[in-house]
N, C-alpha and C positions, 0 to 999 in steps of 0.2 A: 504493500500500500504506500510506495512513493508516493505519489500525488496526491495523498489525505491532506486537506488541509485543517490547520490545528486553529481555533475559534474562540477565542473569550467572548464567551456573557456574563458582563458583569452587573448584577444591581447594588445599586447605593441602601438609603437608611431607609429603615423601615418598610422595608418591600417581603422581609421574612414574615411581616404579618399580614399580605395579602392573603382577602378570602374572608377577612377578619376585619382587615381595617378600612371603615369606611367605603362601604359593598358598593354605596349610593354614587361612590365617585372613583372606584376603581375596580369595582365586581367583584363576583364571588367566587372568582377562580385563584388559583391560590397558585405560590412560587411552582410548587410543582408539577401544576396542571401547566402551565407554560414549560416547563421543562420538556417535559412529554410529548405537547406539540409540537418543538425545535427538533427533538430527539429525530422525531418520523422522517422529517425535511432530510433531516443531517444523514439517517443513513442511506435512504434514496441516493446522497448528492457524494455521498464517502466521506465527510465531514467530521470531525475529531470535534465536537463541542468538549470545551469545559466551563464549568461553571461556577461564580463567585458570587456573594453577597458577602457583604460588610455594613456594618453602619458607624464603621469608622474609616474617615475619610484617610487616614494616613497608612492602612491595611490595603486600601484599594488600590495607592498609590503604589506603592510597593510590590503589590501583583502585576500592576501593568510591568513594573521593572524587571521585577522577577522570569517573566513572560514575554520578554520582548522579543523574540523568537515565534511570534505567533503569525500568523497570516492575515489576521482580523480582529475586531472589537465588536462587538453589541452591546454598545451599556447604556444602562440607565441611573445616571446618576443621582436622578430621584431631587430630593433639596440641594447636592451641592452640584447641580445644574447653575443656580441661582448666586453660587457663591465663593468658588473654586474655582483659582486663580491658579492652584496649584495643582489641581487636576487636569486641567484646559493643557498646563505647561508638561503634565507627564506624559498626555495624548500625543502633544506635538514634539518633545524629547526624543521618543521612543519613533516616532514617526510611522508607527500603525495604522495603515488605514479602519477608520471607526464609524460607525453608524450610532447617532443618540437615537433612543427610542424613550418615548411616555405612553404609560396605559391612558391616561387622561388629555384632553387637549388643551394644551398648558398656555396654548394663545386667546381661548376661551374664557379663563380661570383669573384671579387676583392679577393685577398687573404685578407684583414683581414675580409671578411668575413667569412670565410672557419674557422675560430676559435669559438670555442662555450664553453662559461664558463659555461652556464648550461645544457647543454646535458651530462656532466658527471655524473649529478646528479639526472639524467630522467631514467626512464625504458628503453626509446629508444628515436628517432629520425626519421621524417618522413617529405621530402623538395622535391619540386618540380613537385609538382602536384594542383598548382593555390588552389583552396577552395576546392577542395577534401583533400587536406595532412589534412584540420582540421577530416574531415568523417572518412577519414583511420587512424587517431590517435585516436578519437573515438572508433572506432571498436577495435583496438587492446588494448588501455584500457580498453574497456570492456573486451574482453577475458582474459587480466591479471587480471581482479578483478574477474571473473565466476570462473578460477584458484585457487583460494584461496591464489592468489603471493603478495597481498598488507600485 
């Protein structure tokens, strides 16, 4: 399996109590149920997912580093979308191509959510479709890496 490609999904805080936490504004599907879905995508496509949650921003940071041998990103940084200067800078450090995803549509919502410090520094952006945005970021990072665009 040369050509497996190796995948970080990563979610930020508070995402380990998806399912749980506020069903009304990010469903009732839970971290696992989205595991599950990527899962199906990943072995069809030969894709090596791994997968991280933290909710501590300096854990997450560290994984990127740790990881930077990877092929891809899917993360969702969750609140430090909003606030992570220093996450923005491990995206672009590491020079991974990344996909941000939000289960919620975060241009919808509070205005300081509608700011994203690391989507400038992502392929693209993909919000509001509950634990499909992780599948649909997914997929389209997969078709930027079949591209030859990393």
């Amino acid at each position: 399996m040369g050509n497996t490609r190796k995948i970080l999904v990563i979610s930020g805080p508070n995402l380990n109590l998806l399912g749980t936490r506020e069903p009304e504004i990010y469903g009732s599907k839970t971290l696992g149920d989205m595991q599950d879905l990527m899962m199906g995508y990943a072995r069809e496509k030969a894709i090596d997912l791994v997968f991280f949650q933290s909710n501590v921003e300096g854990d997450i940071i560290n994984y990127i580093h740790e990881n930077r041998n990877a092929d891809g990103i899917v993360i969702n940084p969750a609140a430090f979308t909003h606030t992570s200067i220093a996450l923005r800078d491990a995206l672009t450090t590491t020079g991974i191509p990344a996909v941000e995803v939000h289960l919620s549509n975060i241009h919808a919502r509070e205005e300081f959510r509608r700011i994203s410090l690391t989507a400038p520094v992502c392929i693209g952006q993909i919000s509001g479709f509950g634990i499909h945005s992780y599948l649909l970021g997914l997929e389209a990072l997969d078709q930027h890496l079949s591209k030859g665009n990393s």
